[in-house]
C-alpha positions as CSV (number, residue, x, y, z in Angstrom):
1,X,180.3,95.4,109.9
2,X,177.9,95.2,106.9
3,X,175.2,97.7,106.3
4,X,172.3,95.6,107.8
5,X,174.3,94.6,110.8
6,X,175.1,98.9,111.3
7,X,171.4,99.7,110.7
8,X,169.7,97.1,112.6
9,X,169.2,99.0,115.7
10,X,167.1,101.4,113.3
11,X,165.3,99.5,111.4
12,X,164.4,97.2,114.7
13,X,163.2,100.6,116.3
14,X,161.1,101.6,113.1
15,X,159.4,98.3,113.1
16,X,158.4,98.7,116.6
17,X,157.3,102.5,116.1
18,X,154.8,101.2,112.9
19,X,153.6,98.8,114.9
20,X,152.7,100.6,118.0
21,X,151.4,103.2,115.4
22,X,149.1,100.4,113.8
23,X,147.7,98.9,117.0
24,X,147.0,102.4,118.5
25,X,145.1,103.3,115.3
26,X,143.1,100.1,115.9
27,X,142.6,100.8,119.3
28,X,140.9,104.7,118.0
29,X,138.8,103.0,115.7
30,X,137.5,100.9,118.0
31,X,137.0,103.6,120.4
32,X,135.3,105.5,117.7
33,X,132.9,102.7,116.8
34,X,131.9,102.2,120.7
35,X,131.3,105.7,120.5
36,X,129.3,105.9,117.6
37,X,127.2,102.3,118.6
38,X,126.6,104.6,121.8
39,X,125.6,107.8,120.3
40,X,122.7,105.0,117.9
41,X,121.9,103.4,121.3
42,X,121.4,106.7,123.1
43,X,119.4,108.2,119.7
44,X,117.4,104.9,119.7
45,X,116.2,105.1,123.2
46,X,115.7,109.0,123.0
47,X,113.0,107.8,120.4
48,X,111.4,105.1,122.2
49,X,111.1,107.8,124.8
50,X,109.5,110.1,123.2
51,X,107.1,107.8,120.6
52,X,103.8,106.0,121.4
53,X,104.5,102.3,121.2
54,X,101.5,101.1,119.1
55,X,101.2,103.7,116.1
56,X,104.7,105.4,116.6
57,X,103.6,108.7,116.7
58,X,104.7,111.2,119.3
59,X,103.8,110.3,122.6
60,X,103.1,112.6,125.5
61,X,106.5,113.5,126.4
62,X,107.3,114.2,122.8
63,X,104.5,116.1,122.6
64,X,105.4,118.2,125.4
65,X,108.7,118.9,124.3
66,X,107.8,119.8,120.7
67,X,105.5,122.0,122.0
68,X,107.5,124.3,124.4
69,X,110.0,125.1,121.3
70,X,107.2,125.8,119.2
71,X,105.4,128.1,121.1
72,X,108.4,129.9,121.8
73,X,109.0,131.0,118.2
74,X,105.2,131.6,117.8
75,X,104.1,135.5,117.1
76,X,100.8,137.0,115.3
77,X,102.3,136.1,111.7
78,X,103.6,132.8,112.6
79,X,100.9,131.2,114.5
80,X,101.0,127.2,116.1
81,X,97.9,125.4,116.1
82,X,96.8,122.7,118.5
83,X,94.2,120.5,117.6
84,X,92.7,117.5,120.2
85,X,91.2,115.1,118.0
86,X,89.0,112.6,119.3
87,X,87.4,109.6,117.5
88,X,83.2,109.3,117.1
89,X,82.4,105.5,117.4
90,X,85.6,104.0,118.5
91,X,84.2,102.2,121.5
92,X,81.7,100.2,119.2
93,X,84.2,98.8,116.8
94,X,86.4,98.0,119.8
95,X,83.5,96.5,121.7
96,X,81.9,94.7,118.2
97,X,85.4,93.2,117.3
98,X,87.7,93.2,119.6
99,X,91.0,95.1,120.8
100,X,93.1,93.8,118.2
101,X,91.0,95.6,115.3
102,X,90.4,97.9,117.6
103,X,94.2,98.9,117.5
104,X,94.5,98.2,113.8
105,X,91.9,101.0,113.6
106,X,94.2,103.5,115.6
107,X,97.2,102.9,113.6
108,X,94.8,103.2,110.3
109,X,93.7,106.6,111.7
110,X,97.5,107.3,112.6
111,X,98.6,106.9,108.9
112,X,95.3,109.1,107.3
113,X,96.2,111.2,110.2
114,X,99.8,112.0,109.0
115,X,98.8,112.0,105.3
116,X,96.8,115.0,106.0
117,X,99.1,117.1,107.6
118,X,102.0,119.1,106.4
119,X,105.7,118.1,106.9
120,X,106.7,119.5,110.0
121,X,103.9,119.5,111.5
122,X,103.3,116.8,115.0
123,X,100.7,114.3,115.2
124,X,100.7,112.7,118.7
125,X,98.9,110.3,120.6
126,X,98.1,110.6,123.8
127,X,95.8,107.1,124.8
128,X,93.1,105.3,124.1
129,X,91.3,107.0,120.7
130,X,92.8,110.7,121.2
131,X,95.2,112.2,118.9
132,X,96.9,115.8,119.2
133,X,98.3,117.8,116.2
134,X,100.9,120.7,116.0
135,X,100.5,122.9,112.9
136,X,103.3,125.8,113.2
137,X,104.6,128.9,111.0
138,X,100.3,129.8,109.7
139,X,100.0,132.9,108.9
140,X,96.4,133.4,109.6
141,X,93.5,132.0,111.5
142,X,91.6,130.8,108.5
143,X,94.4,128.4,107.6
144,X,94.0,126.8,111.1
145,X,90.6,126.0,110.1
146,X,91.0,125.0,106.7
147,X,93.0,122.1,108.1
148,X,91.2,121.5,111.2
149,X,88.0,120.3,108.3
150,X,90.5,118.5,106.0
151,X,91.3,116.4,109.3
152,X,87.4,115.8,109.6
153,X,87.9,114.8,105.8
154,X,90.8,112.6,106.0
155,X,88.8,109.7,108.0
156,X,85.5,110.1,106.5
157,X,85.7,107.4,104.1
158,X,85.8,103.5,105.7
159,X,88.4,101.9,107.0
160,X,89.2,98.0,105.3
161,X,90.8,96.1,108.7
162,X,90.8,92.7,107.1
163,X,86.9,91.1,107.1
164,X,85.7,94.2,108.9
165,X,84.6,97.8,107.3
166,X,84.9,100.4,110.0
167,X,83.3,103.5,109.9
168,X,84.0,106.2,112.4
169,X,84.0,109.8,112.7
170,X,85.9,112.5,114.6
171,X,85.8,115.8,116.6
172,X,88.0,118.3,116.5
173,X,88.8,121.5,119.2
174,X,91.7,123.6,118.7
175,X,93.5,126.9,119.9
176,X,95.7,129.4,118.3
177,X,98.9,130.5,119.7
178,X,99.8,133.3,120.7
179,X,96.3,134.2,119.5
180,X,94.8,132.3,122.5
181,X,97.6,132.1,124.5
182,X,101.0,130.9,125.3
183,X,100.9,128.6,127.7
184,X,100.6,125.2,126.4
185,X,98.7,123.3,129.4
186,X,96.3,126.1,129.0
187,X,96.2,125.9,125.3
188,X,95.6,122.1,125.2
189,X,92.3,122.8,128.0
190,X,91.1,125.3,125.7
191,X,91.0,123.0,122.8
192,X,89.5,120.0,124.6
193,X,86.7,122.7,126.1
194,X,86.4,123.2,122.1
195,X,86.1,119.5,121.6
196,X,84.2,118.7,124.1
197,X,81.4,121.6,123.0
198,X,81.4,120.0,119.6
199,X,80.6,116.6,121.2
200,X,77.8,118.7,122.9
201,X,76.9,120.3,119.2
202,X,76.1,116.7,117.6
203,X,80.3,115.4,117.0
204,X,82.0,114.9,113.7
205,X,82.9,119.0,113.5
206,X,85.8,121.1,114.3
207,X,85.6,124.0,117.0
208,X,88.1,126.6,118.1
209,X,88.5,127.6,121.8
210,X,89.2,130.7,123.4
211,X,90.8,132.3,126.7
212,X,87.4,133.3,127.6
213,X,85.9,130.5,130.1
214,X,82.9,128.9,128.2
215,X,83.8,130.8,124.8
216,X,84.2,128.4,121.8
217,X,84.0,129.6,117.6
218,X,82.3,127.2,115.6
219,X,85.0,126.1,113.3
């Protein structure tokens, strides 16, 4: 007996053993890439969940959930603001030229929107021409209110959709947590009481609301 004939058995067995080694590391891989397509799908959807389908801002649901954390870590030195922002002169341009400019002008006011606002901070949509923004981690009231009026600023000039020049406007109503609560359906009321009072006062101005029924600063 020769020395391959002696040592088949081995090397026979060693073969075998690399490849079952080989196909089960194939077999890991591909369980790792299923689980990391998953993990992209599951991400992916997550994201359509939680993001308005036209300007891709937070929705809603987002909203809601960005907000209960917030709020949470919110104390007199590290205040969350919640603005409602609603558009002046929306329904003209909608009804002058149509939906489809119409919705260019929302995802136009989407982008200024977001420009204006610190990173970190939310912008949401919640329908039609009304936007909500989370501002957390101020330290005082005044900076609440300096960005409140740079959010008036950031769509006072024009908007260019194409042929058309847009002008619009927009009024703002916020509240101040824990300042004016913690509860954020209660928080959200008080700043479209704020809104709505600045509608009252003559639009494009910002206007903080209060706990107190009927109580709203002038911004």
């Amino acid at each position: 007996m020769n020395f391959w004939t002696l040592h088949s058995f081995e090397f026979g067995a060693t073969i075998d053993m690399l490849l079952y080694l080989y196909v089960l590391s194939q077999g890991t891989k591909a369980v790792h890439t299923a689980a990391r397509h998953a993990t992209r799908e599951r991400d992916a959807m997550r994201s359509l969940a939680h993001s308005d389908s036209l300007t891709g801002l937070t929705n809603r649901r987002g909203l809601t959930t960005e907000l209960k954390v917030a709020l949470l870590r919110s104390s007199p030195q590290c205040l969350v603001a919640l603005y409602l922002l609603d558009l002046d002169g929306f329904k003209p341009v909608n009804d002058q030229y149509g939906h489809d400019v119409g919705d260019e002008l929302l995802v136009a006011v989407a982008r200024r929107l977001q420009a204006a606002v610190r990173v970190g901070d939310v912008v949401a949509r919640l329908g039609g021409d009304e936007f909500v923004i989370m501002s957390s981690g101020l330290t005082q009231p005044a900076q609440a209110d300096a960005l409140a009026h740079k959010l008036l600023e950031s769509i006072s000039a024009p908007f260019q959709l194409g042929p058309h020049t847009c002008h619009v406007s927009m009024t703002v109503g916020y509240a101040l947590a824990p300042l004016d609560g913690t509860d954020a359906a209660a928080l959200l009321k008080q700043a479209d009481a704020a809104m709505y009072a600045g509608k009252q006062a003559g639009k494009s101005c910002a206007r903080r609301g209060t706990p107190s029924t009927g109580a709203v600063l002038p911004g």
